[in-house]
C-alpha positions in Angstrom: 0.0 0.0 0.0 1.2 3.7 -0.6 0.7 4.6 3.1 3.4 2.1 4.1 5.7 4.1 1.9 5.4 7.2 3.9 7.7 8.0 7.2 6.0 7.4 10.3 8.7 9.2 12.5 7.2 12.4 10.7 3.5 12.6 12.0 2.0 15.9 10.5 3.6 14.2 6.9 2.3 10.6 7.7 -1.0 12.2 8.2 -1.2 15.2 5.5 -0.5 12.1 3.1 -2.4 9.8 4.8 -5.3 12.7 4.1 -4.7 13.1 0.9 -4.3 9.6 -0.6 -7.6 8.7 0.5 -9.3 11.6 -0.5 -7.8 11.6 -4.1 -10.0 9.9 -6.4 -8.2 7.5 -9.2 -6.7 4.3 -8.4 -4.6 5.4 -5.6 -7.8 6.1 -3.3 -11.6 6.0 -3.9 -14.0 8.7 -5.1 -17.1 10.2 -2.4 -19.1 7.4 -1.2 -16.6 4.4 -0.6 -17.2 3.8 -4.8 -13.8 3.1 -6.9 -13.6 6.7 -9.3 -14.0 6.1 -12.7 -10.9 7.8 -15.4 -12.3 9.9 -18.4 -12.1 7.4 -21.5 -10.2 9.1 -24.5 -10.7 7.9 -28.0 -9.4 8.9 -31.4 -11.0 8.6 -34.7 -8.4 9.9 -37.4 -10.0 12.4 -40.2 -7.9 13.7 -42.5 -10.8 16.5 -43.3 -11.0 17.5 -39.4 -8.6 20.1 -39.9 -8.2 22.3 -42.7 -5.7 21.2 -44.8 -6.1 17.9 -44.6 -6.4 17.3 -48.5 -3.2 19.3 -48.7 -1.4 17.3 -46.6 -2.4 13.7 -48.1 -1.2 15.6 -51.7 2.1 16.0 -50.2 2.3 12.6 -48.5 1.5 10.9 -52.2 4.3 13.8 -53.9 6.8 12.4 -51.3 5.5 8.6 -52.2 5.8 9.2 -55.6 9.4 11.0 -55.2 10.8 8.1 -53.4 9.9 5.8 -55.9 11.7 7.3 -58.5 14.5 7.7 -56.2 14.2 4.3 -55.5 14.4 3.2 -58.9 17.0 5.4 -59.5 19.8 3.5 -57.3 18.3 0.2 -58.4 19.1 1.0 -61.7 22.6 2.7 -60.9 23.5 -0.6 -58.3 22.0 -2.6 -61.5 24.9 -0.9 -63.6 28.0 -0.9 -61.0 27.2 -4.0 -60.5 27.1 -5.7 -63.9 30.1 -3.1 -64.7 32.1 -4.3 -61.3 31.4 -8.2 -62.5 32.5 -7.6 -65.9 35.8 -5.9 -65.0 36.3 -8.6 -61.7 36.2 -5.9 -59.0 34.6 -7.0 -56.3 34.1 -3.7 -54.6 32.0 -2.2 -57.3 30.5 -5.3 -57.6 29.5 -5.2 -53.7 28.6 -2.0 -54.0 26.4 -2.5 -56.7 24.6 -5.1 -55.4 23.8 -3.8 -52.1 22.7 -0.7 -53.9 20.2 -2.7 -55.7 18.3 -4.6 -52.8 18.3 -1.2 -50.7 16.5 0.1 -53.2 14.4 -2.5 -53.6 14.1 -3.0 -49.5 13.0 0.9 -50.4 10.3 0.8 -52.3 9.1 -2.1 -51.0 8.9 -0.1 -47.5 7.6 3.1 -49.5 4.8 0.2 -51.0 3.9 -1.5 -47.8 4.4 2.1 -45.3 0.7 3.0 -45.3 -0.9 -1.0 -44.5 2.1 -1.1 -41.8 1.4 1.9 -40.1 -2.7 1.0 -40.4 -2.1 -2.7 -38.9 -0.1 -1.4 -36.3 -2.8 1.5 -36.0 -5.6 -1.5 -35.1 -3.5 -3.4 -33.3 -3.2 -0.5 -31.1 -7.0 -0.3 -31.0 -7.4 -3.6 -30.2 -5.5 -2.7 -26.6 -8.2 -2.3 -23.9 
């Protein structure tokens, strides 16, 4: 229990706390009436048209989307060419290089693909938490 936590070789502290941990409602004491107080429930219920601006932002979310894409295929295609260039001339390095430029950037755009259901499953699975 809380009480136990507070010095009993100070008695106007042990009882000012003793007061005021059973007078505060929550979980720490009980409300008026001996009955166990009840929190305030908060929910959330995303709309992107609660605020204004909403369509704005979701245009710049699917500019950014469509930016990274293109950058994304941009290194697979450069990683594509070091590394058919680096195999061709036996240099490993390039050849390294080029192939781990080629699955980041297809590790990027399948993150840039799958972003939106991963954020939404974690999203529900969060909802799911009672």
């Amino acid at each position: 229990m809380i009480l136990e936590l507070v010095p009993t070789h100070l008695p106007a502290t042990h009882a000012l706390a003793t007061q005021l941990l059973r007078a505060r409602p929550g979980p720490l004491g009980a409300a008026a009436g001996g009955a166990p107080a009840r929190t305030i429930d908060v929910t959330l219920a995303p709309d992107p048209n609660a605020l204004p601006g909403g369509q704005v932002l979701q245009n710049l979310m699917n500019g950014l989307g469509a930016w990274a894409l293109a950058l994304s295929l941009v290194g697979l295609l450069i990683g594509a060419a070091a590394w058919a260039l680096g195999s061709h001339g036996q240099n490993y390095q390039q050849t390294f290089v080029g192939r781990r430029a080629v699955l980041i950037s297809g590790l990027a755009a399948l993150l840039i693909g799958a972003g939106p259901a991963i954020v939404n499953f974690f999203f529900n699975a969060g909802q799911g938490v009672h």
